[in-house]
VOPAGU-2260 file (C-alpha; in pm, 1 decimal, decimal comma):
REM VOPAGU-2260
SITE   aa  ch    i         X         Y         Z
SITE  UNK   A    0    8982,1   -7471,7   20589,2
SITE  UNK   A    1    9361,2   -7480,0   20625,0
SITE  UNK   A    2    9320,7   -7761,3   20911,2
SITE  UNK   A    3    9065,1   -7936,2   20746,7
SITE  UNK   A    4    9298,7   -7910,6   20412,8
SITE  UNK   A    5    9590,0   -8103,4   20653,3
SITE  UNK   A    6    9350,0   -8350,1   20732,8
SITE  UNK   A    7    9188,7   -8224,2   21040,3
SITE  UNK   A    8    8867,0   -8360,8   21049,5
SITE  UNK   A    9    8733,5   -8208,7   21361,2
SITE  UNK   A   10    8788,5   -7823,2   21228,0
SITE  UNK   A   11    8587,6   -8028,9   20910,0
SITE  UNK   A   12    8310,1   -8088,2   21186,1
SITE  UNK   A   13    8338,1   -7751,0   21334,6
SITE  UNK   A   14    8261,0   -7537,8   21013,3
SITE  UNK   A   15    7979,0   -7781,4   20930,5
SITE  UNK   A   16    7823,1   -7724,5   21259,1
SITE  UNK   A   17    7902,4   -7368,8   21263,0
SITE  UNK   A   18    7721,9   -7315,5   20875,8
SITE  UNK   A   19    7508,7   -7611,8   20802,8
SITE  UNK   A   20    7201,1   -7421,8   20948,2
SITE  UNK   A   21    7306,9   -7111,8   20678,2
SITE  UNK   A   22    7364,9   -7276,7   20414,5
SITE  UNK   A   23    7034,2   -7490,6   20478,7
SITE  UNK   A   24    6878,1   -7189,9   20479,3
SITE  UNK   A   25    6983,3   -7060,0   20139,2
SITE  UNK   A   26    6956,3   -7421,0   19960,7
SITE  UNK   A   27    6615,6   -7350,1   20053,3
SITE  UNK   A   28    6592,3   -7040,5   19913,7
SITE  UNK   A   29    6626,4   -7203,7   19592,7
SITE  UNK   A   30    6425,7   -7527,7   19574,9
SITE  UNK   A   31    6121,3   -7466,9   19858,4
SITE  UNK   A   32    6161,5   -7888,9   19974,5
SITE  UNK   A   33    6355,2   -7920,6   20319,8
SITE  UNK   A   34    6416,7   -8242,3   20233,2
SITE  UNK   A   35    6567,5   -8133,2   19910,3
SITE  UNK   A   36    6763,8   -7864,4   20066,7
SITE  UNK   A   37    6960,6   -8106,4   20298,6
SITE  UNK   A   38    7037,6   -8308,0   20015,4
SITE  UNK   A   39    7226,2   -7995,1   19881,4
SITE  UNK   A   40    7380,8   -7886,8   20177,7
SITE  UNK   A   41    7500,6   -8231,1   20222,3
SITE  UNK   A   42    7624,6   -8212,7   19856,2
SITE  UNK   A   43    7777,7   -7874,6   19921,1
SITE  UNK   A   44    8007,1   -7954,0   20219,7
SITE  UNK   A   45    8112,6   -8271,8   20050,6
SITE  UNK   A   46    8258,2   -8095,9   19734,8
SITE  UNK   A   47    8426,9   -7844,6   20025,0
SITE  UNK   A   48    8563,2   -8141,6   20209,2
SITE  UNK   A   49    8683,6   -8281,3   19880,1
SITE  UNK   A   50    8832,0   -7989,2   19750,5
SITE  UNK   A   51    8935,7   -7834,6   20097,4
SITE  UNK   A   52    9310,4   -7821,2   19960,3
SITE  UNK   A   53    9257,7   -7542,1   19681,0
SITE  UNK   A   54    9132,8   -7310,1   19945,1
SITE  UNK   A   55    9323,7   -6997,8   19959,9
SITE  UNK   A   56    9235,3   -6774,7   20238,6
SITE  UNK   A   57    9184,6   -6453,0   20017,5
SITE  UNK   A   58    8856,5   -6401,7   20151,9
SITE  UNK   A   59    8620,0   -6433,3   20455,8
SITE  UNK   A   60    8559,6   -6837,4   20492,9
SITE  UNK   A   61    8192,3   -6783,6   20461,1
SITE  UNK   A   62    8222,8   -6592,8   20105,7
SITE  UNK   A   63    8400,9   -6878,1   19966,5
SITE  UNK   A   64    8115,4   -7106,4   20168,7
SITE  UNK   A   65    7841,3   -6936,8   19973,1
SITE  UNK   A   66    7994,5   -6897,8   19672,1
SITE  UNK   A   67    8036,9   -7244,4   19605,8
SITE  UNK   A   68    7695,0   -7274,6   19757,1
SITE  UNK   A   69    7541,4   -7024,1   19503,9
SITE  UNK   A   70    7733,8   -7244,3   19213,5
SITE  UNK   A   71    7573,0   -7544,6   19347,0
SITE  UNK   A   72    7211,5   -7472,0   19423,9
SITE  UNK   A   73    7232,6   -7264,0   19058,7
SITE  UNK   A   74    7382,1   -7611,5   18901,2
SITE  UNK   A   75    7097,6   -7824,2   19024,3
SITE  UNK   A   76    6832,4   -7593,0   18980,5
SITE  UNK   A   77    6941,5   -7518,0   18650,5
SITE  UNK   A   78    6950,5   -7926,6   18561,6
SITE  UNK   A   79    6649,8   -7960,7   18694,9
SITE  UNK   A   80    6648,6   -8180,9   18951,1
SITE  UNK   A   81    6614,5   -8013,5   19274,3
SITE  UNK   A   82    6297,9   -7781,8   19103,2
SITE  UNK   A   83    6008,2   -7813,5   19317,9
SITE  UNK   A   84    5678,6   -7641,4   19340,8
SITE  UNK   A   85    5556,3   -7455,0   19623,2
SITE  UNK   A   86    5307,8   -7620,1   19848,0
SITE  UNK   A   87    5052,7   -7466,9   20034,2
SITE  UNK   A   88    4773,5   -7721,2   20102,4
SITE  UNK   A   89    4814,5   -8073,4   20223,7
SITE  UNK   A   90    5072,3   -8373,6   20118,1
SITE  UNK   A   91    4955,8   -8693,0   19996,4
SITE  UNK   A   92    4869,5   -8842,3   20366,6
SITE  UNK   A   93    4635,6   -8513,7   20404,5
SITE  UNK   A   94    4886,6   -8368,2   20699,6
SITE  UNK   A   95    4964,0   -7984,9   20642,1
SITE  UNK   A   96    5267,6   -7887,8   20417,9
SITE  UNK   A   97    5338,9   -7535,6   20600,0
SITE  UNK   A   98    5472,7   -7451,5   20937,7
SITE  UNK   A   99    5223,0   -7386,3   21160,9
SITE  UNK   A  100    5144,8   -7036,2   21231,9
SITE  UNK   A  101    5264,2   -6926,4   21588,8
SITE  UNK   A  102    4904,9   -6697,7   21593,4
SITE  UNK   A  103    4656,5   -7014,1   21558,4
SITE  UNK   A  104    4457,7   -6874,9   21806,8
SITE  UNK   A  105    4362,8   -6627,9   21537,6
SITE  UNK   A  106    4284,2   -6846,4   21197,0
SITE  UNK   A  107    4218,1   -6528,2   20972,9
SITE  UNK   A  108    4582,6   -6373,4   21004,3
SITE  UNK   A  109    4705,4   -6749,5   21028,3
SITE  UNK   A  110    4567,7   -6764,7   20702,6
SITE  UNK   A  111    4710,5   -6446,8   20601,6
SITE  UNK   A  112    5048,7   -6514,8   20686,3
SITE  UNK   A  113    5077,1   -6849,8   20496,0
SITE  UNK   A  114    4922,3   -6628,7   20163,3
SITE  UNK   A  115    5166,1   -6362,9   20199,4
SITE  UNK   A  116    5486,2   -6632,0   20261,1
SITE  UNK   A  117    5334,6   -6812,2   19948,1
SITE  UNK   A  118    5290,0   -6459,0   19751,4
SITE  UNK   A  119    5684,6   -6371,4   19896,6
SITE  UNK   A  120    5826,6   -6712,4   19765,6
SITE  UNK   A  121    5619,4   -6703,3   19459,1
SITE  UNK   A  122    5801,7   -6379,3   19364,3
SITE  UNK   A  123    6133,6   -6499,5   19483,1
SITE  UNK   A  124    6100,7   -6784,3   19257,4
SITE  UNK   A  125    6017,4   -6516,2   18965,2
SITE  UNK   A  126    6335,7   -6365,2   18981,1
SITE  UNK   A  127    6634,0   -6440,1   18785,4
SITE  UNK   A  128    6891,1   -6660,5   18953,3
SITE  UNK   A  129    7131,9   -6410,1   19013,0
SITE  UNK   A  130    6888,2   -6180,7   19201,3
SITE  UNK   A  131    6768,6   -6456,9   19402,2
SITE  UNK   A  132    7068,7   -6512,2   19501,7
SITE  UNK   A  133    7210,4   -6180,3   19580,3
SITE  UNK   A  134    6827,7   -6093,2   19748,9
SITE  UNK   A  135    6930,9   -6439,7   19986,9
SITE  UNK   A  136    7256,0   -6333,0   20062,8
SITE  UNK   A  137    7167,3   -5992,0   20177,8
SITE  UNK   A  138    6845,8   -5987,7   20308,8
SITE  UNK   A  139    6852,9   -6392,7   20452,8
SITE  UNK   A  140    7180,6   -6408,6   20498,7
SITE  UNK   A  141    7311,4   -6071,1   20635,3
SITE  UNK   A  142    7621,0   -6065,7   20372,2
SITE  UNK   A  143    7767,0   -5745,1   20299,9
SITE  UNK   A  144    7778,8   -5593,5   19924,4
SITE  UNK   A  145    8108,4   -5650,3   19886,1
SITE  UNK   A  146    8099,6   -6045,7   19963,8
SITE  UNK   A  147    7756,1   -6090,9   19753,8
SITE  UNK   A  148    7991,1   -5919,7   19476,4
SITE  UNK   A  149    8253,2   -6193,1   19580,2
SITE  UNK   A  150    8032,6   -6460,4   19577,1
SITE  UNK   A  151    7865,5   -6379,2   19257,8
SITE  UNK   A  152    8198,5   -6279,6   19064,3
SITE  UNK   A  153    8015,6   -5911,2   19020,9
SITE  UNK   A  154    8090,9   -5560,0   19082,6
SITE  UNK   A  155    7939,6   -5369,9   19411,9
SITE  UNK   A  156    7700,9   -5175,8   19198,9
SITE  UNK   A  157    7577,1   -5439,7   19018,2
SITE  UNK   A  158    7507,3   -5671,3   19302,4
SITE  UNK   A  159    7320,2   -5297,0   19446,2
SITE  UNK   A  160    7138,9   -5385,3   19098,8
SITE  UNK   A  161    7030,9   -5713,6   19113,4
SITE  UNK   A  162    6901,1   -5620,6   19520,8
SITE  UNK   A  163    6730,8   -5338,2   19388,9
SITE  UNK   A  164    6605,0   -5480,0   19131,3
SITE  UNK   A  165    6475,8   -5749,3   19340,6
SITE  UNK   A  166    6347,7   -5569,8   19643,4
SITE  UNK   A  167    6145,2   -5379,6   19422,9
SITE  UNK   A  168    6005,2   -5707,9   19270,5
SITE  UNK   A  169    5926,1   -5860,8   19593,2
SITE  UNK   A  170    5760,4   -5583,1   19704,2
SITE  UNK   A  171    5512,8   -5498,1   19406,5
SITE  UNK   A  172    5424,3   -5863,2   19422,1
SITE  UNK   A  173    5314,8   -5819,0   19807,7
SITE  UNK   A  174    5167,9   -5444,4   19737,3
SITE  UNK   A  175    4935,8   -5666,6   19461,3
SITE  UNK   A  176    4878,9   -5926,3   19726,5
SITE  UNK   A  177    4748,8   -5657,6   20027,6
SITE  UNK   A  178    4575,0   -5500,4   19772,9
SITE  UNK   A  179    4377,9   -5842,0   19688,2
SITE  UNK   A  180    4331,7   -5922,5   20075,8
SITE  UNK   A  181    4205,2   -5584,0   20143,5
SITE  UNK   A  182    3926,6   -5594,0   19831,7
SITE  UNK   A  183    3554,4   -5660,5   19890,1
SITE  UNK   A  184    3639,5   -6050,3   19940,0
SITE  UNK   A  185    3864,9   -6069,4   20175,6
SITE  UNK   A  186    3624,1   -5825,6   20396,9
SITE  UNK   A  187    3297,2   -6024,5   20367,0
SITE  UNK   A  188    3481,1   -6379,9   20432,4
């Protein structure tokens, strides 16, 4: 960020390529449209370009990266307009809106795993912002405790919180879904 502060445009092009995928990644976290999510990322390296010269190296590079990621993405969603639904049927033009599922050769646990994503971002997008974001940066992200508390301007233990908190929410919300795909309905179909 120094170099890039001075002008240096390829160490500019080096931490884009080296983080774009990341930060992708998290946009995503927040608004569920790729499309969407590329629009922040794109957003988000801009205002670090812009603003490269108040960098002060008094943390890790990526910290700072997601914490003015984590202001961004909770900005936009908070405005509004970046808020999308999840999909799990078809677009417009009919064509599928999820990836498709690496095990097609077996349709019932294709299924499956497209309910239980759906069920896992459903309960993502219950959270509160601040656990969705400190769930992201530790369990998508690999950040430590320390550089979520960084990022969020929180102590250690209450970033453990907010995980906690969130793990536990996640995972009541896919104990309720296996429950449902285990019942008498799911075994008939």
């Amino acid at each position: 960020m120094e170099r890039v502060a001075a002008g240096d445009t390829a160490a500019f092009a080096a931490l884009y390529d080296r983080h774009h995928r990341s930060v992708a990644r998290f946009a995503h976290r927040f608004v569920k449209d790729a499309g969407k999510a590329e629009e922040l990322t794109q957003d988000i390296f801009v205002k670090l370009y812009r603003h490269a010269g108040r960098y002060r190296a008094t943390a890790r590079f990526k910290t700072f990266l997601f914490r003015v990621a984590a202001n961004h993405c909770l900005n936009e969603v908070r405005r509004g307009e970046y808020r999308v639904t999840h999909v799990s049927e078809n677009d417009e033009e009919g064509r599928s809106a999820e990836m498709p599922a690496p095990e097609a050769h077996a349709p019932d646990r294709a299924v499956e795993g497209r309910e239980l994503e759906a069920t896992v971002a459903d309960a993502l997008q219950r959270l509160s912002e601040r656990e969705r974001t400190a769930f992201a940066l530790c369990r998508f992200e690999g950040m430590s405790y320390r550089d979520i508390a960084e990022v969020l301007s929180a102590s250690e233990a209450a970033v453990k919180s907010l995980i906690h908190r969130a793990t536990l929410s996640v995972a009541r919300a896919v104990e309720a879904w296996q429950a449902g795909a285990r019942g008498p309905a799911r075994s008939e179909a």
